[in-house]
Backbone as CSV, one residue per row, in Angstrom:
resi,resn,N_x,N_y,N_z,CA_x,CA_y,CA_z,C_x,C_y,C_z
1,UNK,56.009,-31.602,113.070,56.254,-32.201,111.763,56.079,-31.192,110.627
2,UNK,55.208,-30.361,110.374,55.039,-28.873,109.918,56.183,-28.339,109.546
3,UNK,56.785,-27.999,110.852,57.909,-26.935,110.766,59.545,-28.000,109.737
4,UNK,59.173,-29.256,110.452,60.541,-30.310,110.282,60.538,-29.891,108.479
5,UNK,59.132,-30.118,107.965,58.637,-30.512,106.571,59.155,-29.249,105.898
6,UNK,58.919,-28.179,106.462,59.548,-26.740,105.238,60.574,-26.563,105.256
7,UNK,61.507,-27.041,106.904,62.811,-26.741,106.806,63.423,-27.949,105.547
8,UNK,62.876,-28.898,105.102,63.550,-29.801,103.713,63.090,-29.453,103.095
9,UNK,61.697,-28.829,102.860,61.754,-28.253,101.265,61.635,-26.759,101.032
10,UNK,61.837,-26.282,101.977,61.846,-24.443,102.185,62.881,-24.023,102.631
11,UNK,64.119,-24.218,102.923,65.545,-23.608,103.518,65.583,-21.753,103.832
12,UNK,65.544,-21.905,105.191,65.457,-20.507,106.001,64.707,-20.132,106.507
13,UNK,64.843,-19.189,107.676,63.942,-19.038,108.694,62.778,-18.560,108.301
14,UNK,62.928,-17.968,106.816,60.964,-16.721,106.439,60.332,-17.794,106.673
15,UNK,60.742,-18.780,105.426,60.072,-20.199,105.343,59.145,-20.605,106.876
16,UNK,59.918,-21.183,107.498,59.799,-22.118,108.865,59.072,-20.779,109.681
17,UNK,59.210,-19.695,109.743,58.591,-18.776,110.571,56.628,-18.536,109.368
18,UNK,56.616,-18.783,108.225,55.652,-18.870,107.566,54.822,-19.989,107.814
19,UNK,55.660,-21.258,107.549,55.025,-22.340,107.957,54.492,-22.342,109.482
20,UNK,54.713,-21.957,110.562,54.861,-22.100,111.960,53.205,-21.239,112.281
21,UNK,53.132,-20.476,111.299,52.562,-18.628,111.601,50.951,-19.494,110.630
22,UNK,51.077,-19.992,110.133,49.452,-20.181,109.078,49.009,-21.558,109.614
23,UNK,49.805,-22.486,109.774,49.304,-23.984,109.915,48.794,-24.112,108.681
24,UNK,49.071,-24.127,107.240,48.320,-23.786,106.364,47.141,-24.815,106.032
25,UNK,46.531,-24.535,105.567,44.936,-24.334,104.858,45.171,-26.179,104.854
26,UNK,45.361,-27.239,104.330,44.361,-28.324,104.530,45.455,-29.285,104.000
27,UNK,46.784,-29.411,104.148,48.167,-29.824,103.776,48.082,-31.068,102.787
28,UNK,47.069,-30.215,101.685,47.220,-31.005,100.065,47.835,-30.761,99.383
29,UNK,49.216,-30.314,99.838,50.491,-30.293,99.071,51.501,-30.938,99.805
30,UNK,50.932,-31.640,101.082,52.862,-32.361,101.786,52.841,-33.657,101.291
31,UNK,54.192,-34.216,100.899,53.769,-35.717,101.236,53.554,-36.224,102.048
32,UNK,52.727,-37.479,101.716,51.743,-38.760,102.460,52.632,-38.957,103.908
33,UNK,54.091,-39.239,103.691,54.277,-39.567,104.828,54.450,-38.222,106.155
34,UNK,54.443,-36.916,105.328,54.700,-35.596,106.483,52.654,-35.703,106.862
35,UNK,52.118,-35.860,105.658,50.401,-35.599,106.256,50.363,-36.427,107.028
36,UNK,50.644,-37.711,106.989,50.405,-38.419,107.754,50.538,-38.409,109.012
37,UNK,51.706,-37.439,109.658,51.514,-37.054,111.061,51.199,-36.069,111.611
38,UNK,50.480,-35.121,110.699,50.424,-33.845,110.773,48.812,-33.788,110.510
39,UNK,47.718,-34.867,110.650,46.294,-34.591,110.278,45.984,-34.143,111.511
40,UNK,45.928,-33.857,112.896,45.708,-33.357,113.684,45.699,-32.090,113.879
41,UNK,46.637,-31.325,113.017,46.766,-30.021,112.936,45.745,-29.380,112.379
42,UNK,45.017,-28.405,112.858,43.830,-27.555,112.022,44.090,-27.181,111.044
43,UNK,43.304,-27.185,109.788,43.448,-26.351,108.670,42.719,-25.244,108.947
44,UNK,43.228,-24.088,107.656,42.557,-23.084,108.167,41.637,-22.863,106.679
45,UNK,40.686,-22.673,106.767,39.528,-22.497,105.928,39.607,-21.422,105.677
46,UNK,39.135,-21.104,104.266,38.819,-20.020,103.853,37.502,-19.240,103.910
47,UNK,37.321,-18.222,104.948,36.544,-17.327,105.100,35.369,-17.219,104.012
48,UNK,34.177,-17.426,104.517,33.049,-17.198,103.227,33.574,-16.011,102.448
49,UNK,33.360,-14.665,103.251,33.199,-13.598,101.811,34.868,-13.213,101.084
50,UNK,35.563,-14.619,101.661,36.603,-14.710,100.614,36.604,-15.424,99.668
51,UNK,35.691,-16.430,100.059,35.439,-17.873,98.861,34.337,-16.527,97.644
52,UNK,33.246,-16.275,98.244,32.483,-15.082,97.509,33.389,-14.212,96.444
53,UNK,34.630,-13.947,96.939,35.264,-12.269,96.269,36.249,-12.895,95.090
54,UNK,36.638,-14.528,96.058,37.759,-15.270,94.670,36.807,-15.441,93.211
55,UNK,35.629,-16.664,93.408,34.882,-16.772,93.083,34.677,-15.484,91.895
56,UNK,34.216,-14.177,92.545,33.352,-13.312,91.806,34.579,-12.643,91.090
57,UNK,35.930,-12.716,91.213,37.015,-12.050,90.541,37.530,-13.072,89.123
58,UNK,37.077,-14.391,89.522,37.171,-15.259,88.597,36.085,-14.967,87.232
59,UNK,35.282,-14.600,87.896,34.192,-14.382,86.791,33.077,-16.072,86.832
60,UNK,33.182,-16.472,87.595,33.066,-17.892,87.258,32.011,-18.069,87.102
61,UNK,31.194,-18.967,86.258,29.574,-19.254,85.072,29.727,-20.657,84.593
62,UNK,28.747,-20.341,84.061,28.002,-21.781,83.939,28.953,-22.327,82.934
63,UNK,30.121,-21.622,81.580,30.872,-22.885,80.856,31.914,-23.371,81.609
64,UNK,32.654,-22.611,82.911,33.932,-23.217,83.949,33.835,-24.239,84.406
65,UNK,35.260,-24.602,84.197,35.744,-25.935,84.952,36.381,-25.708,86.078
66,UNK,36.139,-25.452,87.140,36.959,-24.771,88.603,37.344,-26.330,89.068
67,UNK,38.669,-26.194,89.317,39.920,-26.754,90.554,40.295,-26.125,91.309
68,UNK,40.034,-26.605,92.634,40.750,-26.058,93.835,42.014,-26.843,93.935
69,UNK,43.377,-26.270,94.420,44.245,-27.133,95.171,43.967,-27.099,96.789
70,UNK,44.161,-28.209,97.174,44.047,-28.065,98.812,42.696,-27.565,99.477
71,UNK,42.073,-28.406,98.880,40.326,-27.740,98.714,39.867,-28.126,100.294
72,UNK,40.349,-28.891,101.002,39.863,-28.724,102.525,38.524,-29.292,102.634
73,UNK,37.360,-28.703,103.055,36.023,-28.786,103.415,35.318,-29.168,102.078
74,UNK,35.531,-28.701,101.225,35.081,-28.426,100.017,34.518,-27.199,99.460
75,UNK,34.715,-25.657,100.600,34.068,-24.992,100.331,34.163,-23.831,98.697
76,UNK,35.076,-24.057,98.248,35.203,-23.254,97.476,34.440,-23.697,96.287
77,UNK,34.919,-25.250,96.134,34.598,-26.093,95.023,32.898,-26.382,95.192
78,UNK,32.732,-26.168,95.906,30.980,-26.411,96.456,30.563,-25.430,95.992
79,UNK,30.723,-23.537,96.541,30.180,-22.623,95.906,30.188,-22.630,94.706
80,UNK,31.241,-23.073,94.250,31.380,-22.593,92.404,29.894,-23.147,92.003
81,UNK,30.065,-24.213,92.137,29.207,-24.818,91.253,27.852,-24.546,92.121
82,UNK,27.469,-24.276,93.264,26.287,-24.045,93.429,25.556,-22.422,93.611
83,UNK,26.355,-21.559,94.069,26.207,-20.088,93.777,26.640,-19.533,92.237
84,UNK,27.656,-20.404,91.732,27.909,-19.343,90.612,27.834,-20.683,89.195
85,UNK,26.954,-21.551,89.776,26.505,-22.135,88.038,27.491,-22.792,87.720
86,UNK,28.831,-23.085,88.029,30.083,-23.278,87.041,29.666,-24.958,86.535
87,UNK,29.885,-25.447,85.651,29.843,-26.409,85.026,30.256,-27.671,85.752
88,UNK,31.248,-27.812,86.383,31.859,-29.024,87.129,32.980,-27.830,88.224
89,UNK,33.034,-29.018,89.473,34.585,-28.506,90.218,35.145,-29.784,90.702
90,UNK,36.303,-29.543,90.796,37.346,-31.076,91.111,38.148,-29.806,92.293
91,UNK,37.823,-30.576,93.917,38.364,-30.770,94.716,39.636,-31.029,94.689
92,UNK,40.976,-30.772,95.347,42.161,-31.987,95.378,43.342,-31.311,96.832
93,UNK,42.925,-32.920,97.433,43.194,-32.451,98.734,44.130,-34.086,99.384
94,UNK,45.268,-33.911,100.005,45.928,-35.315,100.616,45.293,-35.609,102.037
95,UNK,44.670,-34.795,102.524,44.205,-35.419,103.983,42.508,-36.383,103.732
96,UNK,42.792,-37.789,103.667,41.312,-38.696,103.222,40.095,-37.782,104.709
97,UNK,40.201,-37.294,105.416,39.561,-37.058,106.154,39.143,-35.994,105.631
98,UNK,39.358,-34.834,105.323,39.162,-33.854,104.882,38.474,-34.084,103.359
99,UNK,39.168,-35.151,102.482,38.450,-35.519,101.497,37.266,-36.271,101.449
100,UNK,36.927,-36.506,102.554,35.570,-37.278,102.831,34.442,-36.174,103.966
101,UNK,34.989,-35.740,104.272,34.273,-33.828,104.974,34.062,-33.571,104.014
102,UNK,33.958,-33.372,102.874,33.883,-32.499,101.495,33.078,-33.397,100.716
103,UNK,33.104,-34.524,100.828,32.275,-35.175,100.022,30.569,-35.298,100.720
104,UNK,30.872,-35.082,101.798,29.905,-34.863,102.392,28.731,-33.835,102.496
105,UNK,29.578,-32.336,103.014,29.069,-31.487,102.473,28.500,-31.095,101.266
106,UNK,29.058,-31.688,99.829,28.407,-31.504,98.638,27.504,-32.364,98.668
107,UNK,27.170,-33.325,99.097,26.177,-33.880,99.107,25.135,-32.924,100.470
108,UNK,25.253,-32.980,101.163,24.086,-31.846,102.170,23.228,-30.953,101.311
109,UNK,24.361,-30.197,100.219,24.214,-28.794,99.070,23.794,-29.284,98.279
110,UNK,23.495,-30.907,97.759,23.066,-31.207,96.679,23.493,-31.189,95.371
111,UNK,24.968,-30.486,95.489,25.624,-30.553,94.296,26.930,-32.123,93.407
112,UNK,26.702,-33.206,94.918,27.321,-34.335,94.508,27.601,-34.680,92.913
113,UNK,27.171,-34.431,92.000,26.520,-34.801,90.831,27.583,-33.955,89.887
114,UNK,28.317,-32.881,90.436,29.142,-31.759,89.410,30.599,-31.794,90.578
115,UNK,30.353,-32.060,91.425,31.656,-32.079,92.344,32.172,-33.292,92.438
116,UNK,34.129,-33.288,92.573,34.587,-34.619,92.579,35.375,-33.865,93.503
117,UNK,35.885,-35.088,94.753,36.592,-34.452,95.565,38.113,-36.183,95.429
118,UNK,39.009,-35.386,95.741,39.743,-36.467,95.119,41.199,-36.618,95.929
119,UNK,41.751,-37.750,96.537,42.599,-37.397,97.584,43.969,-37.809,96.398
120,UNK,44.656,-36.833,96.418,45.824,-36.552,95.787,47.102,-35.688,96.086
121,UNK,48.065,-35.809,95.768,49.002,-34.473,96.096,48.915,-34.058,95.004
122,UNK,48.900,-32.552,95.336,48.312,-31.125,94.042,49.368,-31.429,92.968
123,UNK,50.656,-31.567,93.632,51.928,-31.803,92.268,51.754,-32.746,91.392
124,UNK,50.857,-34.100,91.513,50.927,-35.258,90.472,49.175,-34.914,89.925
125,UNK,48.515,-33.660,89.880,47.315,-33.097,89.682,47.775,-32.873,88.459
126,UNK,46.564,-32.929,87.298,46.351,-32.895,86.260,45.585,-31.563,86.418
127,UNK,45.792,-30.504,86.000,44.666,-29.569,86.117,44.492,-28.773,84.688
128,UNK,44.897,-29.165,83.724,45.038,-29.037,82.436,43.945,-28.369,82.139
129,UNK,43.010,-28.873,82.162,41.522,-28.795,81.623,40.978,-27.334,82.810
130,UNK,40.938,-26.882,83.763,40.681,-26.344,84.461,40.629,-24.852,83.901
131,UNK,39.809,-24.067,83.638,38.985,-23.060,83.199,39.394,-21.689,84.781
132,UNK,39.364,-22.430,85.266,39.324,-21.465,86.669,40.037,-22.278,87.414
133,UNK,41.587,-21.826,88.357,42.306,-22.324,89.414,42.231,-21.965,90.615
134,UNK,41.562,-22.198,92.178,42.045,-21.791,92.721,42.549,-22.457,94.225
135,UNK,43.606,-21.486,94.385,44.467,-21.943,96.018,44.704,-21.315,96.972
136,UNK,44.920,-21.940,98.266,45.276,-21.481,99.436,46.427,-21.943,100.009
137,UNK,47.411,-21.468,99.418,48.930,-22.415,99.753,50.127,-21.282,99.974
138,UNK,51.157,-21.889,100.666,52.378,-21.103,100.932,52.821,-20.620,99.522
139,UNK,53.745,-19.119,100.063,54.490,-18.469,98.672,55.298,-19.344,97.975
140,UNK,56.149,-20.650,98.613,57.304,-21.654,98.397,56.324,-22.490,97.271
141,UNK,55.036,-23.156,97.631,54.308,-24.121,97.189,53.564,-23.327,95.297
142,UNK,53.051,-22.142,95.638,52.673,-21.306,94.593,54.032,-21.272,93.803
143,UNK,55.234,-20.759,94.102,56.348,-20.412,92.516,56.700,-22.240,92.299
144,UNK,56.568,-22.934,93.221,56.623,-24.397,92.627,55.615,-25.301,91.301
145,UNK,54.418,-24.568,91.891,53.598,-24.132,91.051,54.184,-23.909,89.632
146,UNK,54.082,-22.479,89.526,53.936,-20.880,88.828,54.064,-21.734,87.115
147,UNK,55.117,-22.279,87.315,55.442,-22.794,85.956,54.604,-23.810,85.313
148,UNK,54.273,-24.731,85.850,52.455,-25.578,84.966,51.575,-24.613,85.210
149,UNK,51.396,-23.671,85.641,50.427,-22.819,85.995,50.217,-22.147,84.762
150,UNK,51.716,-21.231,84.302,51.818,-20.906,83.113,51.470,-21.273,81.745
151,UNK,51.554,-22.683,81.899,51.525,-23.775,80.903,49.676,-23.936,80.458
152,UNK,49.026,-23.215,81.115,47.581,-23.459,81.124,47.485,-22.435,79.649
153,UNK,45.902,-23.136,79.413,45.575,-22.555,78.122,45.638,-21.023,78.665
154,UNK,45.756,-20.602,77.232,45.616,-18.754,77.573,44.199,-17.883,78.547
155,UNK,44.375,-17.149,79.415,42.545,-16.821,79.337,42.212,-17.619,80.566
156,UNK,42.929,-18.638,80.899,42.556,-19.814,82.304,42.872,-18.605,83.524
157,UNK,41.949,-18.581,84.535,42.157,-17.989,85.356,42.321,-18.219,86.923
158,UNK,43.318,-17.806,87.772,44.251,-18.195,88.956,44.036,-17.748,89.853
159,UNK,42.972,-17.393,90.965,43.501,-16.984,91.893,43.800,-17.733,93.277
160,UNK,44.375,-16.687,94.720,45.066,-17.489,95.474,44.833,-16.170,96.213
161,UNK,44.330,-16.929,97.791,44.305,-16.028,98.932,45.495,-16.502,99.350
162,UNK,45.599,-14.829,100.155,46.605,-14.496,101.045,48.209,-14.556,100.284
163,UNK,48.694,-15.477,99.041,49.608,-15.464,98.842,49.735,-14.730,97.239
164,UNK,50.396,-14.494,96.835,51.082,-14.096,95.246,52.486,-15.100,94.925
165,UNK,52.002,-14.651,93.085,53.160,-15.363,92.516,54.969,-14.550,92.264
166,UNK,54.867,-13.844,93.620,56.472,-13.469,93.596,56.127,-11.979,92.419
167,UNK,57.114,-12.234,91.458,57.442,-11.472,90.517,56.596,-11.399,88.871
168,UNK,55.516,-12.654,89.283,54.158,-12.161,88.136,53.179,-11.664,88.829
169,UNK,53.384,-10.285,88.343,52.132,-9.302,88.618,50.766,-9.555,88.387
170,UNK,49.846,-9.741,89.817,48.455,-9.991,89.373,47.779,-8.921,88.357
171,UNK,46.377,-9.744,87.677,45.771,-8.915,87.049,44.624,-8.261,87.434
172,UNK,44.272,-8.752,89.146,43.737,-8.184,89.563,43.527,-8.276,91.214
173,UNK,43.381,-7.352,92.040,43.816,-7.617,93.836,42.799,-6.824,94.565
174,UNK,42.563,-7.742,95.690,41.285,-7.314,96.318,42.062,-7.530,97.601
175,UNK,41.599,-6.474,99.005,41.833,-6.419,100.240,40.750,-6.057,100.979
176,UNK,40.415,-7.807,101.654,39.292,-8.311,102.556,39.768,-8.103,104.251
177,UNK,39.558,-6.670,104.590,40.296,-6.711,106.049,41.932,-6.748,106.009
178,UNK,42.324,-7.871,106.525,43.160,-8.113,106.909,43.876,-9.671,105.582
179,UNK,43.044,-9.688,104.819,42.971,-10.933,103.521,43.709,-10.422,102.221
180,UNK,44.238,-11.163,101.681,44.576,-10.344,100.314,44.288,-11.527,99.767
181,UNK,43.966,-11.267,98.353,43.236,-12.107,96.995,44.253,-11.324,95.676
182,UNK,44.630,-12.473,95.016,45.170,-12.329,93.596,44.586,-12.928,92.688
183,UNK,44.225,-12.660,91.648,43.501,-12.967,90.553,45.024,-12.977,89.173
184,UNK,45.234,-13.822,88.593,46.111,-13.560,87.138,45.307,-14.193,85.865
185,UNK,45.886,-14.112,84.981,44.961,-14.401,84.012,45.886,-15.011,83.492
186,UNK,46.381,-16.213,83.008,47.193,-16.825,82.110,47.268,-16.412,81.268
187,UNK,48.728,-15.858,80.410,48.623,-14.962,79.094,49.084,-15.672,78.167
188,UNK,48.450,-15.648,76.946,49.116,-15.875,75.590,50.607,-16.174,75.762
189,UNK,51.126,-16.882,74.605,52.378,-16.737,74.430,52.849,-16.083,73.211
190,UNK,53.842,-15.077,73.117,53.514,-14.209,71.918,55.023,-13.198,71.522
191,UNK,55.735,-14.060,72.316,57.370,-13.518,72.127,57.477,-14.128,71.438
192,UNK,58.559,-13.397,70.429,59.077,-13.501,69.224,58.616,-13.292,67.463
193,UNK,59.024,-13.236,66.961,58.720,-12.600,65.172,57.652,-12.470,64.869
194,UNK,57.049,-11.526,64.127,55.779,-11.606,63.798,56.004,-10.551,62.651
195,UNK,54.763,-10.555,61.576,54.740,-9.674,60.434,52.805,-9.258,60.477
196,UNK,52.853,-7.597,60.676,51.579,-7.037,61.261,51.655,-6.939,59.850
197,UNK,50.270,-6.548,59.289,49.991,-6.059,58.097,48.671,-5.197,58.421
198,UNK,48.550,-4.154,58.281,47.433,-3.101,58.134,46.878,-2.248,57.451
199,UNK,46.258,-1.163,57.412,45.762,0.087,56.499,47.051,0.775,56.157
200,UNK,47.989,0.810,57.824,48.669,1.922,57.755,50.373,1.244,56.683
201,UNK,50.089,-0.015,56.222,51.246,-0.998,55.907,51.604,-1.677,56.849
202,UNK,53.192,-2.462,56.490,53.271,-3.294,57.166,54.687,-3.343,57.906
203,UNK,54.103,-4.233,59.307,55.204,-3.719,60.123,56.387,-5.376,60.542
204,UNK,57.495,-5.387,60.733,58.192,-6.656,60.991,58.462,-6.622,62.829
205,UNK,57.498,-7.177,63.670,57.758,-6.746,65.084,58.850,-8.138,65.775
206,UNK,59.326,-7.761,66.780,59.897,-8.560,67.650,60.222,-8.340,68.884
207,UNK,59.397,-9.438,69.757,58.675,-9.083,70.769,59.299,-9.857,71.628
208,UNK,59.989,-9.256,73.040,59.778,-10.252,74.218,58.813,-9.815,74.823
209,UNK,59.022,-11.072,76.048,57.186,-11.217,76.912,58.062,-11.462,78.057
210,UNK,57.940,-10.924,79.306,57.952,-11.166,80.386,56.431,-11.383,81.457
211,UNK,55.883,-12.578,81.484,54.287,-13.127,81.707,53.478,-12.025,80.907
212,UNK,52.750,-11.255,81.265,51.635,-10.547,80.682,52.316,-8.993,79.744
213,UNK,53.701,-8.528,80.596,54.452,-7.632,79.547,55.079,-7.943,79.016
214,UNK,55.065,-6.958,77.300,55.597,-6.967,76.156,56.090,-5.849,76.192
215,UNK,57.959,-6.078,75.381,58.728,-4.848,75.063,59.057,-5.376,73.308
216,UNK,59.786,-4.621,72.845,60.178,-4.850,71.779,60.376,-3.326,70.482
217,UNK,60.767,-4.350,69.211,60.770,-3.024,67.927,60.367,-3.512,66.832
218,UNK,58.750,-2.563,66.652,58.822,-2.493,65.270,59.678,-2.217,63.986
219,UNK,59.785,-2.691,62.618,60.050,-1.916,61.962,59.929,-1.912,60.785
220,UNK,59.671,-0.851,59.853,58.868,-0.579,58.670,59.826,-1.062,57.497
221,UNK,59.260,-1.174,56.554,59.839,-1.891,55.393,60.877,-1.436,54.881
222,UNK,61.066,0.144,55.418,62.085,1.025,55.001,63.305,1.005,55.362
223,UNK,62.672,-0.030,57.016,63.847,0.134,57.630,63.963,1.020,59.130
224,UNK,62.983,1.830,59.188,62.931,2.800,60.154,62.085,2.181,61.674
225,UNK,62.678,2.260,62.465,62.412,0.974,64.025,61.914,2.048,64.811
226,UNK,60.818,1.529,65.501,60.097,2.150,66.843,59.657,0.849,67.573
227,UNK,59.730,1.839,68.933,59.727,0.468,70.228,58.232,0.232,70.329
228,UNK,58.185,-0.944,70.492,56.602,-1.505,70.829,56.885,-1.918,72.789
229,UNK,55.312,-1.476,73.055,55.240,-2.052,74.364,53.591,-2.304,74.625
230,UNK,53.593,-3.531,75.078,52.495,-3.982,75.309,52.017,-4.799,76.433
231,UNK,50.299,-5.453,76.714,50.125,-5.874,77.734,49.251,-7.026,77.094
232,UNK,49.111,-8.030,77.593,48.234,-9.077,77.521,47.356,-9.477,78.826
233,UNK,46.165,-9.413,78.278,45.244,-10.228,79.777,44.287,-11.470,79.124
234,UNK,45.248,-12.939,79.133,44.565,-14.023,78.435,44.968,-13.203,77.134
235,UNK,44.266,-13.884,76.054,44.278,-13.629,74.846,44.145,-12.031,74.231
236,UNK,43.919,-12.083,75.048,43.723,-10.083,74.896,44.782,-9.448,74.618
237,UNK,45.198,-8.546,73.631,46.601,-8.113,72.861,45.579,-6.234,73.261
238,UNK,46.530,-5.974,73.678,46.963,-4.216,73.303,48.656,-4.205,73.460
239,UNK,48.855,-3.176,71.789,49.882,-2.827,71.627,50.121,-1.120,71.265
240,UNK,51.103,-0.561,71.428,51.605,0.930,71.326,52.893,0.944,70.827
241,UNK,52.447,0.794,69.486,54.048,1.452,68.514,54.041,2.391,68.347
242,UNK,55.895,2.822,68.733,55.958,4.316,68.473,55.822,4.993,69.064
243,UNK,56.318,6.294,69.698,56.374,7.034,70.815,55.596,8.642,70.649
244,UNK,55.011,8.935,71.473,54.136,10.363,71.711,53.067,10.138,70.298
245,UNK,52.914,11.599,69.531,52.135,11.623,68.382,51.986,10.386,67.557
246,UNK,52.953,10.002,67.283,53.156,9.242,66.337,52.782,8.018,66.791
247,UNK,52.656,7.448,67.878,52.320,6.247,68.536,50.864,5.893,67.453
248,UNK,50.749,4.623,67.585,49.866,4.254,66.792,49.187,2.508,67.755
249,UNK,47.748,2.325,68.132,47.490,1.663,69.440,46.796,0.492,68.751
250,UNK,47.176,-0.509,68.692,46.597,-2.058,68.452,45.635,-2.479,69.837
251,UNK,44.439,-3.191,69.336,43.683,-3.867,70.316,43.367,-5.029,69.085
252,UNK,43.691,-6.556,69.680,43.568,-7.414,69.430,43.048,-8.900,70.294
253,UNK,42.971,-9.806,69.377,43.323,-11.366,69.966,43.969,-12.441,69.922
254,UNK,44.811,-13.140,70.206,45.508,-13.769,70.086,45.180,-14.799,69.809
255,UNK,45.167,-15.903,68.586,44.900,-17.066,68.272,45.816,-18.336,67.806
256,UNK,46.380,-19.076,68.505,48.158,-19.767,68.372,49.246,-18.921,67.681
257,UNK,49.102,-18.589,66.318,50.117,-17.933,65.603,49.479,-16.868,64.678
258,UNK,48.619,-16.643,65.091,48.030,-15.279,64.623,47.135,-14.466,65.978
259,UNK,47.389,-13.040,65.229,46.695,-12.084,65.907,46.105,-11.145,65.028
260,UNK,44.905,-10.653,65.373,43.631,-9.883,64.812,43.134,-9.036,65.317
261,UNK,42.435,-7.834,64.658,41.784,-6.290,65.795,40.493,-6.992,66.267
262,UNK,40.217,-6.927,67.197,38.997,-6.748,67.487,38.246,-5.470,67.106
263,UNK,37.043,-5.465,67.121,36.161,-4.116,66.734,36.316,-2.982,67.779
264,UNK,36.539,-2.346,67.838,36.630,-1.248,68.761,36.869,0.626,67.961
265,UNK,35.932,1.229,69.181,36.230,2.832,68.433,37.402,3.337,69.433
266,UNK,37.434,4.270,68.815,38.587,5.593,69.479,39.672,5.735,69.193
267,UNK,40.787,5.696,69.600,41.964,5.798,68.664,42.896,4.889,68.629
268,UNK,42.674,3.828,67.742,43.004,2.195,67.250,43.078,1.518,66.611
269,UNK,44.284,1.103,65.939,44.307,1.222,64.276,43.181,-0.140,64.113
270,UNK,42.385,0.148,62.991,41.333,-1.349,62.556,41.892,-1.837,61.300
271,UNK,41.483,-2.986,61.538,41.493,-4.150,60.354,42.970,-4.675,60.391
272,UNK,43.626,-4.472,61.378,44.905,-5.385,61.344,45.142,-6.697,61.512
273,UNK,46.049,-7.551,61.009,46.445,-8.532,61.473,47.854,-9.525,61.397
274,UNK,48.299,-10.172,62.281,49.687,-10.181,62.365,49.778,-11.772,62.451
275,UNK,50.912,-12.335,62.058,51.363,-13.718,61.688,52.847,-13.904,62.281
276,UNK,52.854,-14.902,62.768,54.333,-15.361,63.084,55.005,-15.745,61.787
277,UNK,56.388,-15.207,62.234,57.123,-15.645,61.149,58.578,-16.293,61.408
């Protein structure tokens, strides 16, 4: 039933040879009626000092809101909140068996009280609020994803064993053996018009964003255009107008429709700040 299930919503053999090859992790992404014949199949859990390395790449503390998709046992959503302090975790998993294994275990750990484990399919999941994301799901299930994923506040952070989001570059990757871990950071949104104003005067930029990179052209009141290129991690703005000598290096933050320097030494223009226009 596995294999039947990707060949309708995965078309081609990578697919069905992917699906066939993982049995994946705890099938809180099929529908009710494919789980339903498919709870016999093992999930595959995520390895402690992988739950440890997601966890510690997240940064995750006592103000996070951690969601797992396809949370299984409960182990991920259990550590957060009991090794690393996090504030609350919400479980979300379609197999009731597995969602009641998990409710269990947090109660053993004593953390019942900050953990909700919740039998749902991940797609009709609200994870809005979620401070910290993380999953163990096929490459097909993640870019199905990718796009509410995007949609998260700026700064919300993603990661996902064993798989990546295709063509958005993580912001950060760890290799456990034979494991791979992606970390991204949800970035600002920050394409299009803006008017910088600084020490050095003022500049009219226009910016595309492809997820965390920025291309684009400044240009001065005079009239005279240099290319901007930049990076975002969450709210975090560095920019480089202008090419070789003349380049001139923004470090900022991003706040809905404005951006501001942060304090910083070395060579970076201060006291700027920029407005959509």
């Amino acid at each position: 039933m596995l294999i039947s299930y990707f060949r309708r919503h995965c078309p081609g053999r990578a697919c069905v040879m992917v699906a066939g090859s993982f049995l994946i992790v705890t099938l809180g992404f099929l529908p009710s009626s494919a789980a339903a014949d498919t709870f016999d199949v093992p999930f595959v859990p995520t390895p402690p000092e992988v739950v440890e390395r997601m966890l510690n790449m997240a940064e995750v503390g006592p103000s996070d809101r951690v969601i797992d998709l396809g949370s299984g046992d409960g182990r991920i959503a259990i550590a957060a909140v009991k090794d690393r302090a996090a504030l609350s975790a919400l479980g979300v998993d379609l197999n009731p068996v597995r969602v009641e294994e998990a409710k269990a275990n947090a109660k053993d750990a004593g953390v019942s009280d900050r953990v909700e484990f919740r039998q749902e399919d991940l797609f009709d999941t609200d994870f809005s609020n979620a401070t910290v994301l993380t999953m163990y799901l096929l490459p097909n299930v993640n870019m199905r994803l990718r796009p509410k994923v995007l949609d998260l506040a700026a700064g919300t952070r993603v990661v996902s064993h064993a798989f990546d989001m295709d063509d958005w570059e993580s912001d950060d990757y760890a290799r456990l053996g034979n494991r791979d871990v992606y970390m991204w950071v949800v970035p600002a949104k920050v394409a299009g018009a803006w008017q910088l104003d600084g020490p050095e005067g003022s500049l009219a930029l226009d910016v595309e964003q492809t997820f965390q990179h920025l291309s684009g052209i400044a240009q001065t009141a005079k009239g005279h255009a240099m290319p901007v290129r930049g990076k975002l991690r969450g709210k975090e703005i560095t920019l480089q107008i202008g090419d070789g000598n003349e380049a001139r290096h923004y470090t900022g933050t991003v706040q809905a429709d404005t951006m501001a320097a942060n304090p910083a030494t070395g060579n970076v223009v201060q006291g700027w700040r920029a407005v959509r226009r």
